[in-house]
C-alpha positions in Angstrom: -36.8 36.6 50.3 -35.9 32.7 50.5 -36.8 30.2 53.0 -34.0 28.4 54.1 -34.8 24.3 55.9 -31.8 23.0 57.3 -31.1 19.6 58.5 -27.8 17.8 60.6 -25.6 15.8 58.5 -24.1 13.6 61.6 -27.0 14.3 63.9 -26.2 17.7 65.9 -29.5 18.1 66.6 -32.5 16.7 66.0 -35.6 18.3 63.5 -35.0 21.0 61.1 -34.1 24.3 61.6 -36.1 27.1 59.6 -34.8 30.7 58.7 -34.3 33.3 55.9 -31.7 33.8 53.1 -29.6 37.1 53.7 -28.4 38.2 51.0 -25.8 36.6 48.7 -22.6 38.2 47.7 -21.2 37.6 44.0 -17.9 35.4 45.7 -17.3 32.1 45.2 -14.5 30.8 47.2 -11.5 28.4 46.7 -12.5 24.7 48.5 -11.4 24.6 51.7 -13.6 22.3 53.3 -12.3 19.1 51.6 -9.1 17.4 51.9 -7.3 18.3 48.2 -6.7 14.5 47.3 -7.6 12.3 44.4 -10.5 10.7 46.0 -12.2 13.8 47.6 -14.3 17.0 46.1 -10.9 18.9 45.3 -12.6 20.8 42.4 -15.9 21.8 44.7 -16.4 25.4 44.9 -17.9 27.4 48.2 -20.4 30.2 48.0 -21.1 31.2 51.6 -24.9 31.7 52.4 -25.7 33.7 55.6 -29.0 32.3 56.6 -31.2 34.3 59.5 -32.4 31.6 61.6 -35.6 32.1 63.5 -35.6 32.8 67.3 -36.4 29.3 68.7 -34.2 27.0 66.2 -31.1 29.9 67.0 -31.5 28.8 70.5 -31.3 25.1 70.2 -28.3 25.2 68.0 -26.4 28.6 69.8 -23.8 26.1 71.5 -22.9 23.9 68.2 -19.2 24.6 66.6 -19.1 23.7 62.9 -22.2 21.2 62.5 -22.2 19.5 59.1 -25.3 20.6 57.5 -27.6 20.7 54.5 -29.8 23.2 53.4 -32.0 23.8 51.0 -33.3 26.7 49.9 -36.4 27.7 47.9 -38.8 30.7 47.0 -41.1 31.7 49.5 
């Protein structure tokens, strides 16, 4: 199991949110978070990670639509 920190981008909330990796499928998908143009990631690749938040940091983020966010993810 993997411990997942995530942290707001833009500032859609404040502290860091904690969870668990779920597991992660063999997929990687086609870019389609970036604008295909000479000056942007065109060439990044996508490998969605479902990430099992824990109860209080799934309450303070349960209204957000499509935060910006990093994660990072080490061993426990």
């Amino acid at each position: 199991m993997k411990k997942a920190t995530i942290t707001s981008e833009y500032g859609g909330f404040s502290r860091e949110l904690s969870g668990i990796v779920e597991p992660v499928g063999l997929e990687i998908l086609n870019n389609s978070l970036y604008n295909p143009n000479s000056v942007s990631q065109s060439e990044a690749r996508v490998v969605e990670v479902p990430v099992c938040l824990a109860l209080g940091d799934s309450d303070r983020v349960s209204d957000l639509t499509n935060p910006q966010l990093q994660a990072l993810i080490g061993a426990q």
